[in-house]
N, C-alpha and C positions, 0 to 999 in steps of 0.2 A: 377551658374547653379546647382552645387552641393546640396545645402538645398533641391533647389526647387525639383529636380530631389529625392531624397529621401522624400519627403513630400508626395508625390504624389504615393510613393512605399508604403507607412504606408498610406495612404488612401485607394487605390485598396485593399490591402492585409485587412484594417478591414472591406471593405466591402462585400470580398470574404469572410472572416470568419462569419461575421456576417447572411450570408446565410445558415451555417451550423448547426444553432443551432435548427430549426424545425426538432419538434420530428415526426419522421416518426414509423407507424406500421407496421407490417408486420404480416399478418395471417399465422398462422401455421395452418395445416391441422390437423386431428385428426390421429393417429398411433394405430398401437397393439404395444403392452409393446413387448419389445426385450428384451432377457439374458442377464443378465451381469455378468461375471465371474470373480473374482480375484484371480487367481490358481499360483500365484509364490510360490512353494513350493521347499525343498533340501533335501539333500544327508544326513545331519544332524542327530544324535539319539536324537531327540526332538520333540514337536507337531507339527505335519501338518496341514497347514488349508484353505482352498477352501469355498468363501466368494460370494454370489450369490443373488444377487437381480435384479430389472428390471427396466430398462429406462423409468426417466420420461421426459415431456417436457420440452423444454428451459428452460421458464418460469416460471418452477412451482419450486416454490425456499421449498415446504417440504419435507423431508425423503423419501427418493425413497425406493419402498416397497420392503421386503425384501423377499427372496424366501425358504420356511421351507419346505414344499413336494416333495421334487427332490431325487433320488438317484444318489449319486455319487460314482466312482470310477475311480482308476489308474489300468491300466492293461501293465506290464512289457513286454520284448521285450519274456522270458520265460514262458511266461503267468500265471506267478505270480499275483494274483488280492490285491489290496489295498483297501479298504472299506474306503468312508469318512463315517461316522456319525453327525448327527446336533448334534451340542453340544448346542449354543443358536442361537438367533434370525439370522438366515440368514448363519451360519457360521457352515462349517461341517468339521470333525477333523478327523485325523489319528494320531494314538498311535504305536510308531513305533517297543514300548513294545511286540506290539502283531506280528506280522510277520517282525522285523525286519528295519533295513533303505530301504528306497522306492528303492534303486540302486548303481551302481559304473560309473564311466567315460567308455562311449563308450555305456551301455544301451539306449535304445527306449524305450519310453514313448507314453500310447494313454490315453488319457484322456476322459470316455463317462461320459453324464447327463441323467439322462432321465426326461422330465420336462412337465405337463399339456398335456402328448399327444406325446410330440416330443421326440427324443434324439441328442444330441448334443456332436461335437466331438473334441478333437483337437493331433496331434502330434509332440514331439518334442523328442529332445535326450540330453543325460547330458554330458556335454563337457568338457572339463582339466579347473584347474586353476593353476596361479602360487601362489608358497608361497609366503608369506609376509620374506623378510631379514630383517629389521629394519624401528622402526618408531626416526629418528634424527629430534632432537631438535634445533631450532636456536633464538639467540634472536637478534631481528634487531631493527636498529633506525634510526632514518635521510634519513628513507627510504620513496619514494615519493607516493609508493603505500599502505605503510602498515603504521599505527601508531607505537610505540614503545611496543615491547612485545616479547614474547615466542612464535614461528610459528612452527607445524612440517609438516612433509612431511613422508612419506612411499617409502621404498624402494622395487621393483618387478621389475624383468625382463620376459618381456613378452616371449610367446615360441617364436619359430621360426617353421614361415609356418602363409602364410595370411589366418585369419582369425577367430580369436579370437577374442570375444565380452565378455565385464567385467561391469557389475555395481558395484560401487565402493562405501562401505556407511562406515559413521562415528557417531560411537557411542560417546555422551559426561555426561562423569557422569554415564553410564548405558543406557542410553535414546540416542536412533536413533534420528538424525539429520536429518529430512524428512521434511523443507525448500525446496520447489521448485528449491529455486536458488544455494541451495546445490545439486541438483540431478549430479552424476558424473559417468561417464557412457566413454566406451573408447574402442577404434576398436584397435586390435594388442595395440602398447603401445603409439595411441596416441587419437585423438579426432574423427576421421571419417574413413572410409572406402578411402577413397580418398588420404589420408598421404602419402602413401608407405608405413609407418614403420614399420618394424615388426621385432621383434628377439632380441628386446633391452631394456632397462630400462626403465620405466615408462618416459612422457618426462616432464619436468617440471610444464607445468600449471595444469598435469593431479593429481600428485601429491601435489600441492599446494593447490586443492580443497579440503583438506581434514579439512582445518581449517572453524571454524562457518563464516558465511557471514550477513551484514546486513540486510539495506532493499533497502541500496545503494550499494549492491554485493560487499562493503570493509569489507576485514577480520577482523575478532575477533581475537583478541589474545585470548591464553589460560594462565591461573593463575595454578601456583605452587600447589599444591594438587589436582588437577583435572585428573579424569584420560582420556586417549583416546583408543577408541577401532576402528583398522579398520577391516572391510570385504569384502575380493573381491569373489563376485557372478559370477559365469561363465555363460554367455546367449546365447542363440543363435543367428546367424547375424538378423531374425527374431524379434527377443527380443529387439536387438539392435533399431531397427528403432522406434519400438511400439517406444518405450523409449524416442525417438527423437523428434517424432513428440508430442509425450506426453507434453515433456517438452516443446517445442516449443507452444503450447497453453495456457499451465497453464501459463506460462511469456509474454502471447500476452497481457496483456493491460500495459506491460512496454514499447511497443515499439510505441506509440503514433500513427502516423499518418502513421506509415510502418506495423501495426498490420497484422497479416497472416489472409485470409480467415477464420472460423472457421468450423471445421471437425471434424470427427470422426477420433481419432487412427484406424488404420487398425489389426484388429484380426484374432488370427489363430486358430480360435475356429468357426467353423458353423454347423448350420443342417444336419446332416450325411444325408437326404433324398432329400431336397431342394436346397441344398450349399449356401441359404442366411448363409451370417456370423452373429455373435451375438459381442459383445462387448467384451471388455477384452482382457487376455492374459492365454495362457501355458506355465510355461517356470520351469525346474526342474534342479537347479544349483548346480552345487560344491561349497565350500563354502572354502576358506585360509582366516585365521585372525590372529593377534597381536595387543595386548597392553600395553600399557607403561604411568606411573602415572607423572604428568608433574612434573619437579624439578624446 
């Protein structure tokens, strides 16, 4: 009974598949162009840059247009103002040459646009980070998840007091590693809001992300004169989620048949008149780094 019984499971099941393959449409109505802001900017003595253009349709797979006639501006918690300038297409700068770094830990941040008519707002505040202690080298083999190679890891102990939010990026060779499936990102010192943990070492997978990933999310090794640069971004719990649900999109067509709804990240950026939100993010972080040239 056996064969027969599985025969008959591979029949139902190709011609339950076989139902899936008409292509269905779906009309999309027509919209107004929405804001889209990309304002992750730091604490840094370097250029600032706040990156603005406007949503297009699903669909429409050209250059979503950029937006060059907007004033922008930061305005500190002492009513210090920041001036962006366009520098090029869509993209306006702050020289920190000129008044200074934008702030220290524990300032407020208000972020205004003023764009075709509207202005647009958003508020966040610049948070702790911890230092980086050391980035250790290991070289592993016979190991079930990694090939043979040179891995490191970074060492941080998170503060103590829930609620610390970190994005965690890895430069290699000079060049940020901005791989979707690198994106590393960590509540207190572990992966969500939901852990508990807070007041301790980074915990292992958080710092294992720090090595390159394929396209099959197994690490790369690193080779002997390469160098690595880490940086931990301090976010707001805010930031945090953007962040999540971000990722959590840009990785939905790896999860086949368990794919998420598709949505928009939620912004904390909207119409100071209206309260429609606009796209994007505010987020103004501290910035701890270390690196080390692999041996």
């Amino acid at each position: 009974m056996k064969p027969l019984y599985y025969i008959f499971i591979v029949i139902i099941t190709g011609v339950f598949m076989s139902g899936c393959e008409d292509a269905v449409d779906i009309p999309l109505g027509e919209f107004d162009p929405v804001l889209v802001v990309d304002a992750w900017v730091n604490d840094m003595p370097e250029l600032q840059v706040i990156t603005l253009s406007e949503a297009a349709t699903y669909f429409d797979s050209n250059q979503t247009p950029k937006v060059n006639d907007a004033t922008v501006k930061i305005i500190r918690d002492d009513n210090q103002e920041f001036n962006f300038q366009l520098s090029e297409d869509g993209k306006y700068i702050y020289d920190p040459a000129e008044f200074g770094v934008l702030g220290e830990i524990g300032n407020l941040f208000e972020l205004q646009i003023q764009f075709d008519g509207q202005e647009y707002c958003a508020q966040t505040e610049l948070f702790r980070v911890p230092l980086i202690d050391s980035i250790p080298l290991e070289f592993r083999e016979d190991d079930i998840f990694f090939d043979d190679g040179i891995y490191a890891e970074f060492i941080a102990r998170d503060f103590t007091g829930i609620g610390d939010a970190y994005w965690i990026k890895t430069f290699k060779n000079g060049v940020f590693r901005n791989n979707p499936r690198e994106l590393n990102i960590a509540y207190d010192a572990a992966f969500d809001a939901g852990s508990g943990v807070d007041g301790i070492v980074f915990i292992s997978p958080v710092r294992d992300l720090i090595n390159p990933v394929d396209d099959d999310f197994s690490p790369i090794p690193w080779l002997a004169g390469e160098t690595i640069k880490i940086e931990i971004h301090s976010i707001s719990q805010d930031a945090f989620q953007f962040m999540e649900i971000a990722r959590d999109q840009i990785q939905n067509g790896d999860n086949g048949i368990f794919a998420l709804p598709l949505a928009n990240t939620r912004s904390n950026i909207s119409n100071c008149s209206s309260g429609d939100l606009s796209l994007g993010f505010f987020n103004v972080a501290s910035i701890s780094s270390a690196s080390r040239e692999i041996e």
